[in-house]
PDB file with one MODEL, atoms N, CA, C and O in Angstrom:
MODEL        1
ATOM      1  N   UNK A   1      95.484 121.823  96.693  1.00  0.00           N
ATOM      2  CA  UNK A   1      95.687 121.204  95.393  1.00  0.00           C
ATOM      3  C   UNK A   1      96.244 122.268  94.451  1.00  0.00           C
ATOM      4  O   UNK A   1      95.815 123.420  94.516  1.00  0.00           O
ATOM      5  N   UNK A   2      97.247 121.891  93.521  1.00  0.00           N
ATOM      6  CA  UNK A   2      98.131 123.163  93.017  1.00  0.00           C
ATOM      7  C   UNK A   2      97.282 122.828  91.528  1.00  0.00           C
ATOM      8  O   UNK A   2      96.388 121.988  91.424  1.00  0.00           O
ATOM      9  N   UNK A   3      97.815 123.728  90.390  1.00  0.00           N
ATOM     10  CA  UNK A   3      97.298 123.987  89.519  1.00  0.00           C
ATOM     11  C   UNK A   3      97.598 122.403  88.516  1.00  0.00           C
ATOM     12  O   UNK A   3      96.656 121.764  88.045  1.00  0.00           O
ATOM     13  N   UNK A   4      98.574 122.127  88.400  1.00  0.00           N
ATOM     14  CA  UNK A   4      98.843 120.833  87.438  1.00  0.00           C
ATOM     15  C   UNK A   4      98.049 119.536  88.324  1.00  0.00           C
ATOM     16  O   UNK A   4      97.662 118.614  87.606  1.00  0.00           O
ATOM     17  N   UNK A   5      97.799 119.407  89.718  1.00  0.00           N
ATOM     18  CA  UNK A   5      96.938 118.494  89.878  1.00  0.00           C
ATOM     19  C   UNK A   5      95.405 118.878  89.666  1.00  0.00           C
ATOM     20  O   UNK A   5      94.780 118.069  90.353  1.00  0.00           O
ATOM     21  N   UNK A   6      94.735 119.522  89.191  1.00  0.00           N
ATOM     22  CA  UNK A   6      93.694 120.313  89.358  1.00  0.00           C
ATOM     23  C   UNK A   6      93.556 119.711  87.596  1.00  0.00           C
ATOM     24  O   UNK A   6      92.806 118.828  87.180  1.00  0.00           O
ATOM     25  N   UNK A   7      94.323 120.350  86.998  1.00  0.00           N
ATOM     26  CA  UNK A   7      94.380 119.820  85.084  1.00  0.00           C
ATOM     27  C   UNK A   7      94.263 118.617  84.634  1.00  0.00           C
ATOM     28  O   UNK A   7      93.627 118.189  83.671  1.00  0.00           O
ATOM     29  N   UNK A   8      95.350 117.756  85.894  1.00  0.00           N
ATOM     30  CA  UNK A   8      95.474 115.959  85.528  1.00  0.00           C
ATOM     31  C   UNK A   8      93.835 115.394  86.135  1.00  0.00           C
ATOM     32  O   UNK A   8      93.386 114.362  85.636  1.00  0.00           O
ATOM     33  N   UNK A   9      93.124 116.039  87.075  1.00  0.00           N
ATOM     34  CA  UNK A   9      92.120 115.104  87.506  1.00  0.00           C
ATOM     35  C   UNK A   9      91.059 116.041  86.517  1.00  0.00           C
ATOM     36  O   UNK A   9      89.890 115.691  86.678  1.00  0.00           O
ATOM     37  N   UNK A  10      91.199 116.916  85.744  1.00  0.00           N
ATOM     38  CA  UNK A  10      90.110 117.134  84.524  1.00  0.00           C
ATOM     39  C   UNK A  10      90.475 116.469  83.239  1.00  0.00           C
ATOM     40  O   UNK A  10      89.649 116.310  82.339  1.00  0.00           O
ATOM     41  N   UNK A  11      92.018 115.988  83.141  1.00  0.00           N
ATOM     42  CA  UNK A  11      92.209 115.459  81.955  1.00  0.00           C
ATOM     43  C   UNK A  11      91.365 113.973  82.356  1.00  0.00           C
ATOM     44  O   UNK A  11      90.471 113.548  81.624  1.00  0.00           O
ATOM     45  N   UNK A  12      91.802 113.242  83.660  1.00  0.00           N
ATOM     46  CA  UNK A  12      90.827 112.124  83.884  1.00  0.00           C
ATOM     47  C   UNK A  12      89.302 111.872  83.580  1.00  0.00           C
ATOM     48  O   UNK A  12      88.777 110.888  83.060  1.00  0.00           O
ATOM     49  N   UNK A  13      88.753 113.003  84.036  1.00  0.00           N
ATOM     50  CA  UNK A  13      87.542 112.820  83.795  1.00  0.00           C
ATOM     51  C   UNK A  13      87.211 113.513  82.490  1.00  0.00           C
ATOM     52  O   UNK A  13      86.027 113.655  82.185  1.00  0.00           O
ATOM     53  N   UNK A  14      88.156 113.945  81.717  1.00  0.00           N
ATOM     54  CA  UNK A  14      87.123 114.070  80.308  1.00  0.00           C
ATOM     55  C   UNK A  14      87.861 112.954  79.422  1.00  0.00           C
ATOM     56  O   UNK A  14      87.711 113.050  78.204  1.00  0.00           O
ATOM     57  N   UNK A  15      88.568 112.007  79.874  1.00  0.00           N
ATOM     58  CA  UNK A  15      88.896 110.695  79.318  1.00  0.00           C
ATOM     59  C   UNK A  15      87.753 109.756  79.998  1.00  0.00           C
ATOM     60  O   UNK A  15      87.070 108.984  79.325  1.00  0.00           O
ATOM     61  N   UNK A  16      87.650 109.873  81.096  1.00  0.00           N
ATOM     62  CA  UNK A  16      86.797 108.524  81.580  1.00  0.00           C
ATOM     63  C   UNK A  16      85.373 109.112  80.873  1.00  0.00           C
ATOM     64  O   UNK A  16      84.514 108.248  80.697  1.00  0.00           O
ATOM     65  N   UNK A  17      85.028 110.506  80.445  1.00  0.00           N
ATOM     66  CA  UNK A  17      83.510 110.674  79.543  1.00  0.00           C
ATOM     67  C   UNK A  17      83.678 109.916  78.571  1.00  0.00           C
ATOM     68  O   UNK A  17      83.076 108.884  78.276  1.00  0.00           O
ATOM     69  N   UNK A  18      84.841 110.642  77.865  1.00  0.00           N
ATOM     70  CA  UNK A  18      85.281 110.135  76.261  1.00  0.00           C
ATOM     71  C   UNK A  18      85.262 108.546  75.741  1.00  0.00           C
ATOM     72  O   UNK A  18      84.807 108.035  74.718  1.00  0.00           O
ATOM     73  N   UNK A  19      85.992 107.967  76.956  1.00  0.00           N
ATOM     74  CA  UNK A  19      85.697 106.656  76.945  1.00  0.00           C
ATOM     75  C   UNK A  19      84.259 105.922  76.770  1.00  0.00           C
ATOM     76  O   UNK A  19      84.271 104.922  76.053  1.00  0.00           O
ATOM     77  N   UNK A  20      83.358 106.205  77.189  1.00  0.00           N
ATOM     78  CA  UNK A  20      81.898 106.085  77.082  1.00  0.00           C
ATOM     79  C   UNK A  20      81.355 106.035  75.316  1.00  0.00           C
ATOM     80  O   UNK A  20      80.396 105.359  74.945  1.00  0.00           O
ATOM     81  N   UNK A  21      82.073 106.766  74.534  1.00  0.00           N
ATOM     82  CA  UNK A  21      81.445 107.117  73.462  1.00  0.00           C
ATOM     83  C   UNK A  21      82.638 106.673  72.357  1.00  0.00           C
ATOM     84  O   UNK A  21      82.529 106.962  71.166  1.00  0.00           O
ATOM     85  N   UNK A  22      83.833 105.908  72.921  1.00  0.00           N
ATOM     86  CA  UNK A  22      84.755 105.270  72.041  1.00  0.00           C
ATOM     87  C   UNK A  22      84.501 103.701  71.717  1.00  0.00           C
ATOM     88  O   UNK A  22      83.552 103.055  72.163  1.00  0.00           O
ATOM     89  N   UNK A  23      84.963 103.473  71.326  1.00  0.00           N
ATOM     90  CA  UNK A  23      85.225 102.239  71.144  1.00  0.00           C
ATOM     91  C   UNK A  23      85.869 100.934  71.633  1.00  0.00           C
ATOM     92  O   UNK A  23      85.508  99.769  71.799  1.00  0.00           O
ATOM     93  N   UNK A  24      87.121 101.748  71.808  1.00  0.00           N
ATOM     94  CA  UNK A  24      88.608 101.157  72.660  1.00  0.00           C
ATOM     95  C   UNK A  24      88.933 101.985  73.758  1.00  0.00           C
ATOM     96  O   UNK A  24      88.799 103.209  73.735  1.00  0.00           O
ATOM     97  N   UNK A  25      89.401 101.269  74.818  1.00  0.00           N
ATOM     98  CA  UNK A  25      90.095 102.505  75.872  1.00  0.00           C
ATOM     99  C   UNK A  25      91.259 101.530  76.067  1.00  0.00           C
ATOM    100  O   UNK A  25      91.050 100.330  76.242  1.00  0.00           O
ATOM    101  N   UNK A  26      92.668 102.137  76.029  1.00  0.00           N
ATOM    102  CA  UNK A  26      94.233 101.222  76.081  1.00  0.00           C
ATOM    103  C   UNK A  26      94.490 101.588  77.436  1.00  0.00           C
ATOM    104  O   UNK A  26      94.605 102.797  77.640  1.00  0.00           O
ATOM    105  N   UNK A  27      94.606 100.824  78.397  1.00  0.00           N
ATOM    106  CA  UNK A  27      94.905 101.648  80.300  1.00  0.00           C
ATOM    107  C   UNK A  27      95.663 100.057  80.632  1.00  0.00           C
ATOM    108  O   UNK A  27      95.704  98.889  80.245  1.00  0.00           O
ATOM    109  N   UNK A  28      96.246 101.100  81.736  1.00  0.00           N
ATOM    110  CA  UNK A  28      97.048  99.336  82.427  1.00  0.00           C
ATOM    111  C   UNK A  28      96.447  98.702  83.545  1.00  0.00           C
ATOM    112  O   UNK A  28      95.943  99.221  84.542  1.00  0.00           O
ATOM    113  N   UNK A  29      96.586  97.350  83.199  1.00  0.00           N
ATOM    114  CA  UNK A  29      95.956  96.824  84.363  1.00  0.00           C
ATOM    115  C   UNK A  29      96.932  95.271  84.591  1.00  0.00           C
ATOM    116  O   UNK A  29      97.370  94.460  83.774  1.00  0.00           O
ATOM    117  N   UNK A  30      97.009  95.359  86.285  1.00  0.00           N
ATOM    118  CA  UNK A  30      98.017  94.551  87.020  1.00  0.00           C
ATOM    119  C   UNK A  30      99.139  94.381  86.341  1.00  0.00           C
ATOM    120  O   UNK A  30      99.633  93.287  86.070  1.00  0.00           O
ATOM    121  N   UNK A  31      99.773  95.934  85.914  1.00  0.00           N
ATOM    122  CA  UNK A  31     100.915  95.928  85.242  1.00  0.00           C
ATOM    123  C   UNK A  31     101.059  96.038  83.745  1.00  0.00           C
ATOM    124  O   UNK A  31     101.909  96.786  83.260  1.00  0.00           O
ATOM    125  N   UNK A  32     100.414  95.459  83.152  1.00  0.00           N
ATOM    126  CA  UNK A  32     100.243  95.255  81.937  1.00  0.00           C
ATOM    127  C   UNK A  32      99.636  96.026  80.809  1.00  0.00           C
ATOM    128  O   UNK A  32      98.512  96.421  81.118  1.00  0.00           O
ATOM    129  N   UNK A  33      99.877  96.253  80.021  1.00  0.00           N
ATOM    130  CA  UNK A  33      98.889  96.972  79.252  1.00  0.00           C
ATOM    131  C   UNK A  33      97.862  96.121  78.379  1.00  0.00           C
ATOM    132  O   UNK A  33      97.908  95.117  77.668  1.00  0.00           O
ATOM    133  N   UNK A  34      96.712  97.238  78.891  1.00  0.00           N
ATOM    134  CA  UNK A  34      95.460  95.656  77.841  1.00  0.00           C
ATOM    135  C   UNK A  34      94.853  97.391  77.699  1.00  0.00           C
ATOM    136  O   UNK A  34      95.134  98.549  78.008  1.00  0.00           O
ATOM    137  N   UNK A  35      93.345  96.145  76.656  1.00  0.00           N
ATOM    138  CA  UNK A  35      92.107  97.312  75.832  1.00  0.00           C
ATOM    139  C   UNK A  35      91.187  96.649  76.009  1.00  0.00           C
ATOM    140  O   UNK A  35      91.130  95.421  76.072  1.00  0.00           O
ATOM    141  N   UNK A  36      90.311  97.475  76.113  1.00  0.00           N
ATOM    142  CA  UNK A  36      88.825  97.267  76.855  1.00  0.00           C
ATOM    143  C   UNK A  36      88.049  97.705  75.548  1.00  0.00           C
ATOM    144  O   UNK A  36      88.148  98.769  74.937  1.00  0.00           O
ATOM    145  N   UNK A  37      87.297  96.671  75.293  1.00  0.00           N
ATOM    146  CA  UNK A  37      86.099  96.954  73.937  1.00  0.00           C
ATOM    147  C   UNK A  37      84.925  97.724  74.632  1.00  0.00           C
ATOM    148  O   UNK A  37      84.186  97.071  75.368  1.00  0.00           O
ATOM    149  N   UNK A  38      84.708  99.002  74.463  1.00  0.00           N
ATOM    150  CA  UNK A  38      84.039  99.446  75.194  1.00  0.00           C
ATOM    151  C   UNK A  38      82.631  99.574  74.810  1.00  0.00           C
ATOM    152  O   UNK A  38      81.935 100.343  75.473  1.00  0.00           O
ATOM    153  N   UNK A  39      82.253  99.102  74.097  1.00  0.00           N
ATOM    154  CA  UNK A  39      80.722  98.532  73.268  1.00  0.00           C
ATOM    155  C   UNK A  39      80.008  97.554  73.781  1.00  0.00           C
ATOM    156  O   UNK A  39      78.789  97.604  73.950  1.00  0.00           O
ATOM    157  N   UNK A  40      81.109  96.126  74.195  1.00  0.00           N
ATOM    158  CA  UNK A  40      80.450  95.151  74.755  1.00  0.00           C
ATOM    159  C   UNK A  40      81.340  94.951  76.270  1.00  0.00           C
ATOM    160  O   UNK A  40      81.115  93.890  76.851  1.00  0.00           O
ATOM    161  N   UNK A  41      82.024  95.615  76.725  1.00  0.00           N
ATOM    162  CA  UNK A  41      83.106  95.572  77.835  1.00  0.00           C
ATOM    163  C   UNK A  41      83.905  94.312  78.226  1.00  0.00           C
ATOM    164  O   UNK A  41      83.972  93.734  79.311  1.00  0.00           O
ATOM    165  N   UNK A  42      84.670  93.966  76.682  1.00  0.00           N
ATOM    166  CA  UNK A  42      85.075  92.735  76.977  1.00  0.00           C
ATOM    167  C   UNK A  42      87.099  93.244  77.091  1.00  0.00           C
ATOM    168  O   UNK A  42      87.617  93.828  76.139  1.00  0.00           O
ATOM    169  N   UNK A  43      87.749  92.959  78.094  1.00  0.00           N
ATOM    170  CA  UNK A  43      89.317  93.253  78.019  1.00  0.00           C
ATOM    171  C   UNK A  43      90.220  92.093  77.938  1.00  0.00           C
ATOM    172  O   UNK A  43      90.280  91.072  78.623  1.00  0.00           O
ATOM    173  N   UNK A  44      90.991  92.554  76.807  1.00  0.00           N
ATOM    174  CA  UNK A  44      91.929  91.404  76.710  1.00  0.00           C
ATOM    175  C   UNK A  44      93.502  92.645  76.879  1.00  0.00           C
ATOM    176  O   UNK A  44      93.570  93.845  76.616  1.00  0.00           O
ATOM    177  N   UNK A  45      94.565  91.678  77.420  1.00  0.00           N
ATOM    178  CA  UNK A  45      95.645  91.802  78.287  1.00  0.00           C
ATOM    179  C   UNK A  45      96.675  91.454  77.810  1.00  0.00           C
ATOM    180  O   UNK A  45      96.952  90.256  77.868  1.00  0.00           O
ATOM    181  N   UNK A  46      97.480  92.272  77.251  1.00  0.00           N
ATOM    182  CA  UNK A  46      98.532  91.907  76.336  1.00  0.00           C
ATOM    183  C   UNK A  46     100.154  90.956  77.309  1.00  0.00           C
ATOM    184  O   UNK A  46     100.230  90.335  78.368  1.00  0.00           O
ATOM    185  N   UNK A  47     100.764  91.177  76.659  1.00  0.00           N
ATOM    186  CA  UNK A  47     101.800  90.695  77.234  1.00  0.00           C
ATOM    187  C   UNK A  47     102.948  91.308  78.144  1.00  0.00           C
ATOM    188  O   UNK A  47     103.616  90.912  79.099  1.00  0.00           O
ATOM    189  N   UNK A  48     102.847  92.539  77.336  1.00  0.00           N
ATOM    190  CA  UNK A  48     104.101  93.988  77.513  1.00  0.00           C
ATOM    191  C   UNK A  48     103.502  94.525  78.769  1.00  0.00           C
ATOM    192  O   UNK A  48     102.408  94.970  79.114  1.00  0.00           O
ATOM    193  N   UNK A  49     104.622  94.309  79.291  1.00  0.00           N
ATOM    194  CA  UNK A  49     104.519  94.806  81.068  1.00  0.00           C
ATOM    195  C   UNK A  49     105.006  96.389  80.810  1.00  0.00           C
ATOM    196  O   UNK A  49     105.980  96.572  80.081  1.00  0.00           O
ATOM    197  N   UNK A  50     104.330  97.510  81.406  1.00  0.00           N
ATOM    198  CA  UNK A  50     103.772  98.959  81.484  1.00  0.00           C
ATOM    199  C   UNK A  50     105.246  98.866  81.917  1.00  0.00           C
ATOM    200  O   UNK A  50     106.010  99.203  81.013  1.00  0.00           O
ATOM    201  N   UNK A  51     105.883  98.473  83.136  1.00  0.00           N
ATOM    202  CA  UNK A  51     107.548  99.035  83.908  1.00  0.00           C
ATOM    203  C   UNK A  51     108.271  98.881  83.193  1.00  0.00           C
ATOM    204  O   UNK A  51     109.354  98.778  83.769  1.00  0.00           O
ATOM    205  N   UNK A  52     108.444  98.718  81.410  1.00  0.00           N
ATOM    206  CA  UNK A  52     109.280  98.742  80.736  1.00  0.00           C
ATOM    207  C   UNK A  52     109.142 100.370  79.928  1.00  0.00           C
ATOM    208  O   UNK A  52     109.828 100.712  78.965  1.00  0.00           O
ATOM    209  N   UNK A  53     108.442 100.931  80.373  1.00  0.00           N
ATOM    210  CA  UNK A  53     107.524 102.587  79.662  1.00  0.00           C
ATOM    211  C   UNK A  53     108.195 103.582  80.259  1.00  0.00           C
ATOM    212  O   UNK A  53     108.767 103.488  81.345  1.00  0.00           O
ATOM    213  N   UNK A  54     108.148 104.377  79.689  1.00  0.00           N
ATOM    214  CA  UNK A  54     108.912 105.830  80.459  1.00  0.00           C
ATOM    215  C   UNK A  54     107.717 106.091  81.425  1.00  0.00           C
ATOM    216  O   UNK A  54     106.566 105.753  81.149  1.00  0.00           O
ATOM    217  N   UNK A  55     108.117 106.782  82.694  1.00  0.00           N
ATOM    218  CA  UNK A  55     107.079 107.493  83.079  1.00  0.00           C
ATOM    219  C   UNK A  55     105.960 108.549  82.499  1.00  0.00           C
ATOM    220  O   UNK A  55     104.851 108.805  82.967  1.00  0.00           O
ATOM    221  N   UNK A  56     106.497 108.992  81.529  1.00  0.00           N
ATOM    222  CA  UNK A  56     104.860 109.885  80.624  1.00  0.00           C
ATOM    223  C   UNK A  56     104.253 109.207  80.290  1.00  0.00           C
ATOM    224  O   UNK A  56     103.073 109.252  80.638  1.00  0.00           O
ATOM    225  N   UNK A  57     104.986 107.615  78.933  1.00  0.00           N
ATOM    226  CA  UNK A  57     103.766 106.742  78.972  1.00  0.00           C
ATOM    227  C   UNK A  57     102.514 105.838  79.718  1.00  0.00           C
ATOM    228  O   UNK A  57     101.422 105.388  79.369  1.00  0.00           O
ATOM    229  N   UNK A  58     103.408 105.851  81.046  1.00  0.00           N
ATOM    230  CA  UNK A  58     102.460 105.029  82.040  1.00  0.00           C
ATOM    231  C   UNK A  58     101.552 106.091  82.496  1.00  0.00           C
ATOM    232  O   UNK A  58     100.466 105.791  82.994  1.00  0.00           O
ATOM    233  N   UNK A  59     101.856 107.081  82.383  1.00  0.00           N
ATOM    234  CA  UNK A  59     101.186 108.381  83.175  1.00  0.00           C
ATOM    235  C   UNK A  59      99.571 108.499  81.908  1.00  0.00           C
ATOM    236  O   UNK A  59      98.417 108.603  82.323  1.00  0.00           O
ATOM    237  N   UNK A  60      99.825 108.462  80.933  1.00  0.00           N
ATOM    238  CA  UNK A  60      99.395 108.934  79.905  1.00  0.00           C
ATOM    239  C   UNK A  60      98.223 106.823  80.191  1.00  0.00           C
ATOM    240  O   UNK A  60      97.050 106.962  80.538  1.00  0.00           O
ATOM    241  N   UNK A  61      98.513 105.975  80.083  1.00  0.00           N
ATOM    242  CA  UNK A  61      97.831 104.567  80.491  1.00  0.00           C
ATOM    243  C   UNK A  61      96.969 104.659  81.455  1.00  0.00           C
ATOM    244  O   UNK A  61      95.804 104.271  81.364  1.00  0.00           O
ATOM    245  N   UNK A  62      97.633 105.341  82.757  1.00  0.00           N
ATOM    246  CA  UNK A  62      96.870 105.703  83.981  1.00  0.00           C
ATOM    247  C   UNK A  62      95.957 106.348  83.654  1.00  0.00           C
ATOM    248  O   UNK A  62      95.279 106.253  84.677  1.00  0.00           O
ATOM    249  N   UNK A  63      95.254 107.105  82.831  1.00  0.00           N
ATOM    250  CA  UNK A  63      94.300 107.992  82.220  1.00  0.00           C
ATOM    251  C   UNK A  63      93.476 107.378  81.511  1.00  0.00           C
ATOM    252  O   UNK A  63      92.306 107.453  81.886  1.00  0.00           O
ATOM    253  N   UNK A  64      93.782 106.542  80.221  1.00  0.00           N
ATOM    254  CA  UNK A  64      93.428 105.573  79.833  1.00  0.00           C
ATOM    255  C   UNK A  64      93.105 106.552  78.299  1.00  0.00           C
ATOM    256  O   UNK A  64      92.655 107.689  78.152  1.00  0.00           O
ATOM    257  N   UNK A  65      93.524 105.616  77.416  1.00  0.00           N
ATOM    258  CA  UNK A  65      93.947 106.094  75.935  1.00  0.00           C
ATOM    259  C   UNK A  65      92.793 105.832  74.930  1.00  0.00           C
ATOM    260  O   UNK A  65      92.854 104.780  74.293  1.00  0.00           O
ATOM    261  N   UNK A  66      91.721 106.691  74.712  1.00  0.00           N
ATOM    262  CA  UNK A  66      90.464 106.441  74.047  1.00  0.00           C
ATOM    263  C   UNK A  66      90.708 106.526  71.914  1.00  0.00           C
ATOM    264  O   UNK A  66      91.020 107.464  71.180  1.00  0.00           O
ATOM    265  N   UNK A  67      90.504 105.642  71.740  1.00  0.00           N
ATOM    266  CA  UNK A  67      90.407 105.050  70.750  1.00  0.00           C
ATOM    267  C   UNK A  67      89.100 104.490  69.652  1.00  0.00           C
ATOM    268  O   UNK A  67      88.847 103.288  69.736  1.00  0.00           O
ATOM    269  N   UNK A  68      88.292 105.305  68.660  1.00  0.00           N
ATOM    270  CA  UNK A  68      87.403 105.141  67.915  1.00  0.00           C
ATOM    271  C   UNK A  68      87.032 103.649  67.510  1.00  0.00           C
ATOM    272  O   UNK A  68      86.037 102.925  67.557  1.00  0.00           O
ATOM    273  N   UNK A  69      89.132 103.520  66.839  1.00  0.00           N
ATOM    274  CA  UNK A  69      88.368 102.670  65.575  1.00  0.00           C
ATOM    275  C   UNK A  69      89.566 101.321  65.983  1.00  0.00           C
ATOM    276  O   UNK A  69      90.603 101.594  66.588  1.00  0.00           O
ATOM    277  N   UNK A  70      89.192  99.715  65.501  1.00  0.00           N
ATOM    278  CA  UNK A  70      90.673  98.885  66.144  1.00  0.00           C
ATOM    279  C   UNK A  70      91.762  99.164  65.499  1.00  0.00           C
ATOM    280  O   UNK A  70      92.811  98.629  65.856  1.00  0.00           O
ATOM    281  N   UNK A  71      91.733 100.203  64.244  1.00  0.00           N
ATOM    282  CA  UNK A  71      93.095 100.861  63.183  1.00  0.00           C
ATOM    283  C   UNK A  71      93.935 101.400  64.460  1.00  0.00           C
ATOM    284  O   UNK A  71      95.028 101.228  64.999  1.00  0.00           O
ATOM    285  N   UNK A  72      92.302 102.444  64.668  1.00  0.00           N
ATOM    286  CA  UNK A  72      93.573 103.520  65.971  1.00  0.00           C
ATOM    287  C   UNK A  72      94.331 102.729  67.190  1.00  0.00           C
ATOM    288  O   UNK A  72      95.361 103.011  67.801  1.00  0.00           O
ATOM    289  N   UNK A  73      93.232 101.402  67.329  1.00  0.00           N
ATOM    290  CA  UNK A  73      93.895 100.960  68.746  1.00  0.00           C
ATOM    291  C   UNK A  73      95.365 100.584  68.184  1.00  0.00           C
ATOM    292  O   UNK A  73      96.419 101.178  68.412  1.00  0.00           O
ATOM    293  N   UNK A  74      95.110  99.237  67.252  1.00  0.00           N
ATOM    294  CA  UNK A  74      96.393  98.852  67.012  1.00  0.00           C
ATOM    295  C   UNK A  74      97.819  99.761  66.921  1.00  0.00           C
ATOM    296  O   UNK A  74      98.915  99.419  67.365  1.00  0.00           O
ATOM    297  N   UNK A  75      97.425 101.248  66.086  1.00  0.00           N
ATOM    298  CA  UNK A  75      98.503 101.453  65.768  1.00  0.00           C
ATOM    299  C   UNK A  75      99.452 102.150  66.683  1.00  0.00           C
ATOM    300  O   UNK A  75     100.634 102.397  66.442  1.00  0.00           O
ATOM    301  N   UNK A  76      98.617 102.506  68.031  1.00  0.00           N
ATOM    302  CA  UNK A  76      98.643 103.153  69.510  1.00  0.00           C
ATOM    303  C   UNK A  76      99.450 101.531  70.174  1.00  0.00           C
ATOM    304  O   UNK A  76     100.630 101.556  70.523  1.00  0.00           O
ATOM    305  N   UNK A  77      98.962 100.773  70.224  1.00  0.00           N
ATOM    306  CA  UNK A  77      99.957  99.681  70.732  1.00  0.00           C
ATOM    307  C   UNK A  77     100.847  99.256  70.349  1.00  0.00           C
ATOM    308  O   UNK A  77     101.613  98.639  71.090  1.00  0.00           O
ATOM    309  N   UNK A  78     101.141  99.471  68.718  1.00  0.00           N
ATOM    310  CA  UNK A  78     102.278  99.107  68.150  1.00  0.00           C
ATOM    311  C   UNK A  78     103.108 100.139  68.507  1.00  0.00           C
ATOM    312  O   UNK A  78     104.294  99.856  68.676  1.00  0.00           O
ATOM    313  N   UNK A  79     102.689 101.469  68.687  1.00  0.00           N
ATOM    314  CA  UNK A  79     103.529 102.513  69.048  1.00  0.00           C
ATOM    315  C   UNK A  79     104.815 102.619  70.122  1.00  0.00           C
ATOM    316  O   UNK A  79     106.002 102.942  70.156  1.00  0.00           O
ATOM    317  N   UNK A  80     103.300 101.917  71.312  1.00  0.00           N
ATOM    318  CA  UNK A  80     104.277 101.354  72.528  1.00  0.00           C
ATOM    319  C   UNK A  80     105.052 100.146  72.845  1.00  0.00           C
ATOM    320  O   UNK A  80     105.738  99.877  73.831  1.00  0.00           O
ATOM    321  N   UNK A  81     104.744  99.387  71.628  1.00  0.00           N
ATOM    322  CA  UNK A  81     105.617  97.737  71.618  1.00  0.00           C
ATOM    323  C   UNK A  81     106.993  98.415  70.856  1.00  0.00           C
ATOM    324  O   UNK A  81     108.005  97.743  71.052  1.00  0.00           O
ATOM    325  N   UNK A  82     107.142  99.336  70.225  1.00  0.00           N
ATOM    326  CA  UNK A  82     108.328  99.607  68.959  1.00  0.00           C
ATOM    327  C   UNK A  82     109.502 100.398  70.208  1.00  0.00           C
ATOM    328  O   UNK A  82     110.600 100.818  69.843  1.00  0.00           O
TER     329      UNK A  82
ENDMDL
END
């Protein structure tokens, strides 16, 4: 295992902690990008299909995008709809 895969599976797991203690987590699922209320674990599934994303953004989804407050979520999805 070389040094940049060694970084990406610690950036994973101090997102999948972080996630625990957020609010929102933005990650793709069956293509799509959705957000997971992570308080009561309820996910809703937007419309915008992820294969329209550059590869950093999907890379950066695959990790899953932790989010406090629904200000931050929204303005993180509007980011990637614009």
């Amino acid at each position: 295992m070389n040094l940049f895969s060694k970084r990406n599976v610690a950036q994973h797991i101090v997102s999948l902690f972080l996630c625990l203690f957020a609010g929102f987590l933005i990650f793709e699922q069956n293509g799509y990008l959705a957000i997971k209320n992570t308080d009561d674990g309820t996910v809703y599934r937007t419309e915008f299909r992820i294969e329209l994303l550059p590869p950093s953004d999907r890379a950066l989804l695959e990790a899953g995008i932790r989010c406090e407050t629904p200000s931050d979520a929204a303005r993180v999805l509007e980011n990637f709809n614009s």
